[in-house]
C-alpha positions in Angstrom: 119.1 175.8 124.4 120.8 172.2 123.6 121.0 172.8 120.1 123.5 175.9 121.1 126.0 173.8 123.2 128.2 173.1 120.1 128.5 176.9 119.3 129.6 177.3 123.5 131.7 174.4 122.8 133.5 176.1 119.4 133.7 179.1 121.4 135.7 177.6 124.1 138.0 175.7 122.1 138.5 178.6 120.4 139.3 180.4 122.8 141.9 178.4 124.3 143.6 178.1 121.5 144.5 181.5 120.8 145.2 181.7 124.3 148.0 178.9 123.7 149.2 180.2 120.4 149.6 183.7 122.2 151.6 182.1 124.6 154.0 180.4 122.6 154.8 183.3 120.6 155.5 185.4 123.5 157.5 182.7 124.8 159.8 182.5 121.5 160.0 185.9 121.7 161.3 186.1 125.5 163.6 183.3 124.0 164.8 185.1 121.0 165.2 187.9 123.7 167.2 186.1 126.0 169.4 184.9 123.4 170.5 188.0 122.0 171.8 189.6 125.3 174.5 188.8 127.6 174.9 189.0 131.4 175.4 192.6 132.2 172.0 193.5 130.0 170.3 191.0 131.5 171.4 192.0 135.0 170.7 196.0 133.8 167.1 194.6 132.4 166.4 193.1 135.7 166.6 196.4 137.9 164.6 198.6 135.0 160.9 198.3 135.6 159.9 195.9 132.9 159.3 198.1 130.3 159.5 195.1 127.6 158.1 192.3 130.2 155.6 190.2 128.9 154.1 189.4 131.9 151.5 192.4 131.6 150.5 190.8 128.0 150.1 187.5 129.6 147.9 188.4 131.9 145.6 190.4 130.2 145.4 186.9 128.3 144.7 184.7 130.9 142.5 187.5 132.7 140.3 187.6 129.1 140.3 183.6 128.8 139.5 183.2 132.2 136.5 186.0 132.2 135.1 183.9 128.9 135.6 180.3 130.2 133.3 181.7 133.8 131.0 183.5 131.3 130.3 180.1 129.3 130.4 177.8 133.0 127.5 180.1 134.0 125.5 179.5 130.9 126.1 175.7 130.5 125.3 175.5 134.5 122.3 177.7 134.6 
């Protein structure tokens, strides 16, 4: 089992960072976003239901990198 803690380790780092890079790019994009509209679309954008939020994308991220980082805690404590 020891000589598998590297791969768990890759795994996890891994992990991470595609969770970080995901973030960033949907936080340029919000930027880009924010940039491009003025007051009244963002004050019209606020009261529609989100239909172009990223907070749905986000969480299915951190929900899926969470799930994996428990899965791999389990294994390295048991």
């Amino acid at each position: 089992m020891s000589e598998m803690y590297p791969f768990y380790y890759a795994v996890v780092i891994l992990v991470s960072i595609v969770a970080l890079i995901s973030t960033i790019v949907i936080a340029k994009d919000m930027t880009k976003k924010e940039k491009e509209h003025n007051s009244e679309e963002d004050l019209e954008s606020l009261k529609a239901d989100g239909k172009n939020s990223s907070i749905p994308l986000l969480t299915t991220i951190y929900a899926i990198t969470f799930a994996i980082t428990i899965i791999l805690v389990w294994i390295f404590i048991f």
